[in-house]
TITI-643530 format. One record per residue (C-alpha): residue number from 1; y, x negated, z negated. Coordinates in steps of 0.2 Angstrom, whole numbers, plus 5000, padded with zeros to 4 digits. Layout:
BEGIN
   pos     yy     xx     zz
   NUM      Y      X      Z
...
***
This chain:
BEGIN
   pos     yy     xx     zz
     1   5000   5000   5000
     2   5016   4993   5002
     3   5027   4987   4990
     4   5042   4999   4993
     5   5028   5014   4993
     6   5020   5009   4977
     7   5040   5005   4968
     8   5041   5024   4976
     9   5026   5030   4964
    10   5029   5017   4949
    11   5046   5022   4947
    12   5045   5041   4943
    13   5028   5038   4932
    14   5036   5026   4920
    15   5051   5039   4918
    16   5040   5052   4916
    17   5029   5042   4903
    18   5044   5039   4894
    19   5051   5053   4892
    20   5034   5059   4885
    21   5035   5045   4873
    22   5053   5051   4868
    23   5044   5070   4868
    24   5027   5066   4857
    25   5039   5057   4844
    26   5054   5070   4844
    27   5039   5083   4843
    28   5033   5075   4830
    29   5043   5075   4814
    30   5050   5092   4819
    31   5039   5102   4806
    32   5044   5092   4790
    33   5060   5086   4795
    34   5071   5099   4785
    35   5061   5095   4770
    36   5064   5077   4771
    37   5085   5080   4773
    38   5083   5093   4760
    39   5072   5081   4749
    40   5085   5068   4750
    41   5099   5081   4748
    42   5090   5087   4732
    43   5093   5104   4738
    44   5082   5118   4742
    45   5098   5126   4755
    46   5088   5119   4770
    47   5101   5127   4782
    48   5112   5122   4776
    49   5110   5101   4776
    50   5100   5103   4791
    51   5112   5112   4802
    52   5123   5098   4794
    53   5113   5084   4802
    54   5111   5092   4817
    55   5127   5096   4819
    56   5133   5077   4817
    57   5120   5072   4832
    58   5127   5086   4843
    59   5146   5082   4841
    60   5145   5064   4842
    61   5132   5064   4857
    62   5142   5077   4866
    63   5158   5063   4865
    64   5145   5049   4868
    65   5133   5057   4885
    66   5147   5055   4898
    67   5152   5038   4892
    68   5136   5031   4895
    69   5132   5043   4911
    70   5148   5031   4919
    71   5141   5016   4910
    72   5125   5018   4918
    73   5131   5022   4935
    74   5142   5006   4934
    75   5129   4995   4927
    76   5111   4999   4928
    77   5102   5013   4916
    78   5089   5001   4909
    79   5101   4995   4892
    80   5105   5012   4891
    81   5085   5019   4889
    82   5081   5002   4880
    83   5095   5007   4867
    84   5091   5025   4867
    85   5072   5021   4863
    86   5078   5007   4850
    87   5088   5018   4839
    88   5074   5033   4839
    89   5061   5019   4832
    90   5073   5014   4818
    91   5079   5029   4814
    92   5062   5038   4810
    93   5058   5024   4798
    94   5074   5030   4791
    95   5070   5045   4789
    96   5053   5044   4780
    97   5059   5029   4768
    98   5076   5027   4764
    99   5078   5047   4756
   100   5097   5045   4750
   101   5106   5059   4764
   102   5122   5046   4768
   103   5111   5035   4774
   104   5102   5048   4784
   105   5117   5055   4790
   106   5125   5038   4796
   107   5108   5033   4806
   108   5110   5052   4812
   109   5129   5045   4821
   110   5122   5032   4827
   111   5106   5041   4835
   112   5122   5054   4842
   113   5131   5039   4849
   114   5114   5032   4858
   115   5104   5045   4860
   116   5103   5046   4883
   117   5086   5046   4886
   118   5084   5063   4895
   119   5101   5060   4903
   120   5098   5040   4910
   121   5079   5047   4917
   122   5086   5061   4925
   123   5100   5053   4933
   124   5090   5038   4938
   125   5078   5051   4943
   126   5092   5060   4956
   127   5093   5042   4961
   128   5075   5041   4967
   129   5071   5056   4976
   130   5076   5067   4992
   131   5086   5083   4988
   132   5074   5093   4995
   133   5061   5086   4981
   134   5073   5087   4964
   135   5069   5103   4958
   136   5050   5098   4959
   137   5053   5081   4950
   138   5065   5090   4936
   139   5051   5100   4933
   140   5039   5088   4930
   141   5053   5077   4921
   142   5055   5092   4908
   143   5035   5095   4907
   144   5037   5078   4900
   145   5047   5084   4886
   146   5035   5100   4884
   147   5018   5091   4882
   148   5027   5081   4869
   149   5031   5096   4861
   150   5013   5102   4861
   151   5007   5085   4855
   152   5019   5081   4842
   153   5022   5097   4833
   154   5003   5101   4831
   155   4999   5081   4825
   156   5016   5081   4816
   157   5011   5096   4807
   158   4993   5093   4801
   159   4998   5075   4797
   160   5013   5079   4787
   161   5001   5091   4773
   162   4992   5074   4772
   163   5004   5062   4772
   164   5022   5067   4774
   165   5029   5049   4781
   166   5015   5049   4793
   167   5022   5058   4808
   168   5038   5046   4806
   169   5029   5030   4808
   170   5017   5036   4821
   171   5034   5042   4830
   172   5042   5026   4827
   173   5028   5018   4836
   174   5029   5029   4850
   175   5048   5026   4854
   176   5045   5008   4854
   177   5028   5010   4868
   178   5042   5018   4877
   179   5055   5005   4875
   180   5043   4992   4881
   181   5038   5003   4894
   182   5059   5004   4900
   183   5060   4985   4900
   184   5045   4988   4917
   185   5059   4995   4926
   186   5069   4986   4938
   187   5086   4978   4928
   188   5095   4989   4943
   189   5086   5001   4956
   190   5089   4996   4975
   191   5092   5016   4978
   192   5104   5017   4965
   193   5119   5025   4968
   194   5124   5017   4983
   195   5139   5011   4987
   196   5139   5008   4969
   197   5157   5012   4959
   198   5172   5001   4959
   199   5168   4989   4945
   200   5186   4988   4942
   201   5188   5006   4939
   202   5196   5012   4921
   203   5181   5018   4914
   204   5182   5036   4908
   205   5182   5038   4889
   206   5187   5057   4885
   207   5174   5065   4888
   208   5184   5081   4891
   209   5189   5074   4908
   210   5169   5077   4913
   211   5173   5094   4909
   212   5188   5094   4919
   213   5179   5084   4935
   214   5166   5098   4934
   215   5178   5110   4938
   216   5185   5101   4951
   217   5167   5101   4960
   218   5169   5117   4957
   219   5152   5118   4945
   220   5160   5131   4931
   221   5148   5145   4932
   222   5134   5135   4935
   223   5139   5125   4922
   224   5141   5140   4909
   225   5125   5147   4913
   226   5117   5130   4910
   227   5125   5131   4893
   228   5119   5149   4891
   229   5099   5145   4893
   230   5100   5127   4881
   231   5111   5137   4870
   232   5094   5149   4870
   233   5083   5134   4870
   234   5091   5124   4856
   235   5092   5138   4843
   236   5075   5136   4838
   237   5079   5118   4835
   238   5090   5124   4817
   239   5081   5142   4813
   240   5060   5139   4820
   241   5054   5130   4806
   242   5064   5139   4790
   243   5065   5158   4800
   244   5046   5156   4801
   245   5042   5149   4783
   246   5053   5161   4774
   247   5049   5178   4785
   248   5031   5176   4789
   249   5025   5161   4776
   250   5020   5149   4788
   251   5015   5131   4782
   252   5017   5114   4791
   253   5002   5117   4799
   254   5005   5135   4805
   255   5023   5130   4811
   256   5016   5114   4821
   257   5003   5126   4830
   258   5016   5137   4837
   259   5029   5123   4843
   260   5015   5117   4850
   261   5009   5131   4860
   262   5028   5134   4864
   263   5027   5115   4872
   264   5010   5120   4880
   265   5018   5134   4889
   266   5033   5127   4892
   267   5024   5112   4902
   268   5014   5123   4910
   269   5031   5133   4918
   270   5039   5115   4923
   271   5023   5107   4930
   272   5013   5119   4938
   273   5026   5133   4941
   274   5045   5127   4943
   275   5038   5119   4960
   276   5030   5134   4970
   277   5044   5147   4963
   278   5056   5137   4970
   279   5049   5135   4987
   280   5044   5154   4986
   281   5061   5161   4981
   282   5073   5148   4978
   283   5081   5138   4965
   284   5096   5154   4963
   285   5085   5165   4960
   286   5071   5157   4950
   287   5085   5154   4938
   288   5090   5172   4937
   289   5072   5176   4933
   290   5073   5164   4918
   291   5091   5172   4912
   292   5082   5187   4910
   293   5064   5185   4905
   294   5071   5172   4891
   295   5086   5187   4885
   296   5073   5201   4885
   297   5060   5186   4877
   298   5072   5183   4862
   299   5077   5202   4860
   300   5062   5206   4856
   301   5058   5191   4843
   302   5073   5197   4834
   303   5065   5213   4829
   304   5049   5206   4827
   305   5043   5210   4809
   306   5022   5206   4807
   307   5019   5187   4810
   308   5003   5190   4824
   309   5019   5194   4836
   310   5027   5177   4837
   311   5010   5173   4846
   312   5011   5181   4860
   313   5031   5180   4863
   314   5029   5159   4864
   315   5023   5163   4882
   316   5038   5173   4888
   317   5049   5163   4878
   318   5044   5145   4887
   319   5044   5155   4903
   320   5060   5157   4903
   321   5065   5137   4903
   322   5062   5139   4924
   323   5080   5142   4923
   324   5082   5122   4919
   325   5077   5113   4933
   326   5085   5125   4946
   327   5100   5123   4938
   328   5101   5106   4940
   329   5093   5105   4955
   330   5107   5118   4960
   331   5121   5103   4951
   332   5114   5089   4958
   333   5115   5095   4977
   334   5135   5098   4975
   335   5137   5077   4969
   336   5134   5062   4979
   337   5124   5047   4975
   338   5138   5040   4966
   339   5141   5053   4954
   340   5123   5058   4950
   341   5124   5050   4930
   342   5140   5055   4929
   343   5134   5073   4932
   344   5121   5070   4920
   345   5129   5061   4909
   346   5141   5078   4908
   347   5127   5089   4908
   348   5120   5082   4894
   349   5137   5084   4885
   350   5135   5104   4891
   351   5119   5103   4880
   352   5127   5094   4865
   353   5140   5110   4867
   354   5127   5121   4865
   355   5117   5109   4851
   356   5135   5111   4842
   357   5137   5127   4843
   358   5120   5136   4843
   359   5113   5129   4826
   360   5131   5134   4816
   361   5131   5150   4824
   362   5113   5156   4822
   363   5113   5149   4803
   364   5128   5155   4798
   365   5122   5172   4804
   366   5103   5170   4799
   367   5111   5167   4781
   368   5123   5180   4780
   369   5107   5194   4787
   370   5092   5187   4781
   371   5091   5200   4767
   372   5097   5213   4776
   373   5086   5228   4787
   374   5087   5214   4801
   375   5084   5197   4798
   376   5079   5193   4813
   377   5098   5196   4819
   378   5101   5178   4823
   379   5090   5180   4837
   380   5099   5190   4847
   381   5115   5179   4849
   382   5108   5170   4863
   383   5106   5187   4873
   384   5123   5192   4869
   385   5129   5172   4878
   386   5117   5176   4894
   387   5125   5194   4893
   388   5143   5184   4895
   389   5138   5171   4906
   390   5127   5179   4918
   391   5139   5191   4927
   392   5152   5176   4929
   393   5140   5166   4939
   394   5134   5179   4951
   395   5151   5184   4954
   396   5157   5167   4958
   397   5138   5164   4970
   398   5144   5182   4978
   399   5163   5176   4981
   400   5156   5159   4988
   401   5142   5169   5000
   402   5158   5180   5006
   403   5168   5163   5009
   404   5155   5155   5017
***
């Protein structure tokens, strides 16, 4: 085989194994993790020191993302996965050993300031493959993330009755496999952005300008209903572990098994199905079958009141991430080969937004309606964002049809 046809094949696998690393290992600690912040807290109020961390992460990787996206466009993505993979090893040692919540919080920053490795293997990713082939390879990028979500949460989970730092060192471990795994990746890809940026372009530092430049390639409503479905997706992230715990009783164990059957399913959309949905009725459409299966999905989980339930709504609820890679395959086709870690790199600022917003707005609601006829109330914010979003989006894809 030749050499340029087996660096064709190479490249995508080892971003696709280390995202998988990154996955397994975020996968991992998720069960116990608002125990350990709330052991070294010394609180029993879960949400709200969780919600604290997470919100920390979110704001300072929201400011952080575009910066490196630029960086990485500029400069090669390797330092950027090597330091993303670096910081995840260290701080999950963190985590398990050094329980004094200052300490935690700090490493949290830094991990916010680092944190890229969904955005650099995406971008890099853009890089690599035809247009007409993105939507597939998004797909397999964010099956990645799903079968790490299916490993780690069930491994985590067992592990954690048994040991409860155990599912922090094996996650250490596996950020570093994918570290080592970043440094087989060429120091600069040949088919990276080409022509490269102007080195001696001002780098941009205010990350609100990424907002602003999305406007200006006239991605707005793409953009907000990009927002709207990681919005849906990242509330689980605050709520999954202590919603399911208090309401139903669920142990580690219990709550590992349904994040994993989530990331089961969830794989199972963006590997085996994102690809022939696309090709059959196209990306705008596929992520309008998402919008609403996903809406209806976390309606109904919101009103959900015996535990057996939550079974069967993990399969509607994954389904409904199809909407991801359209969308970006939708983005990426509107920015040149230049710009394509830029537009990641803003993107991923679009998912720190929502992993801002949603955790504070579904646990501040969750605790003022826990006790109350409807406890599940929380739930039903991310349907009430797709219900705000969705009609802007197809107004602006009508208006553009009627232009064009």
């Amino acid at each position: 085989m030749p050499e340029r046809a087996r660096a064709a094949i190479a490249r995508p696998t080892l971003l696709f194994l280390i995202v998988l690393c990154e996955g397994i290992a975020t996968g991992l600690i998720i069960p116990s993790l608002p125990e350990l912040y709330g052991r070294a807290a010394g609180t029993s109020d879960l949400v709200l020191v969780f919600g604290m961390a997470l919100g920390i992460y979110a704001i300072l990787n929201m400011l952080a993302l575009p910066i490196l996206g630029s960086l990485g466009d500029r400069f090669g993505r390797r330092p950027l996965l090597v330091l993303s993979l670096a910081v995840v090893a260290i701080d999950s040692l963190v985590i398990a050993y050094v329980p004094v919540l200052a300490v935690l919080l700090v490493f949290r920053a830094i991990l916010g300031l680092t944190n890229s490795t969904a955005a650099t293997a995406a971008a890099w990713l853009a890089d690599i493959t035809p247009t007409e082939n993105r939507t597939r390879r998004f797909g397999y990028l964010n099956a990645c993330y799903g079968i790490g979500f299916f490993i780690g949460p069930l491994t985590g989970g067992m592990l954690a009755e048994i040991w409860l730092e155990a599912p922090y060192i094996l996650a250490s471990a596996l950020a570093f496999t994918g570290l080592v795994l970043a440094l087989r990746l060429p120091a600069r890809d040949k088919a990276q952005s080409e022509p490269r940026p102007d080195p001696a372009a001002p780098l941009i530092v205010n990350p609100l300008r990424h907002l602003v430049w999305i406007s200006a390639m006239g991605l707005v409503p793409t953009a907000l209903v990009y927002f709207a479905v990681r919005f849906s997706f990242e509330s689980p992230n605050v709520l999954w572990v202590i919603y399911t715990s208090e309401r139903f009783g669920f142990t580690f164990s219990t709550i590992g098994l349904t994040m994993a059957m989530s990331g089961l399913f969830y794989a199972i959309v963006q590997l085996v199905l994102a690809g022939p949905i696309a090709a059959r009725i196209g990306a705008a459409r596929m992520a309008l079958l998402g919008f609403a299966v996903d809406a209806i999905s976390m309606a109904v989980l919101a009103f959900t009141s015996t535990a057996w339930m939550i079974f069967p709504l993990l399969a509607p609820l994954s389904f409904g991430s199809i909407a991801i890679p359209a969308l970006q395959s939708l983005m990426s086709r509107k920015v040149d080969s230049t710009q394509q870690g830029r537009l990641q790199g803003a993107l991923s600022s679009v998912v720190a937004l929502a992993t801002i917003i949603s955790p504070l707005a579904c646990s501040a609601l969750y605790s003022a309606t826990s006790t109350s006829a409807l406890p599940g109330a929380a739930w039903l914010l991310p349907t009430a964002v797709y219900a705000v979003t969705v009609p802007i989006w197809l107004l602006s894809r009508r208006r553009q049809t009627a232009l064009a």
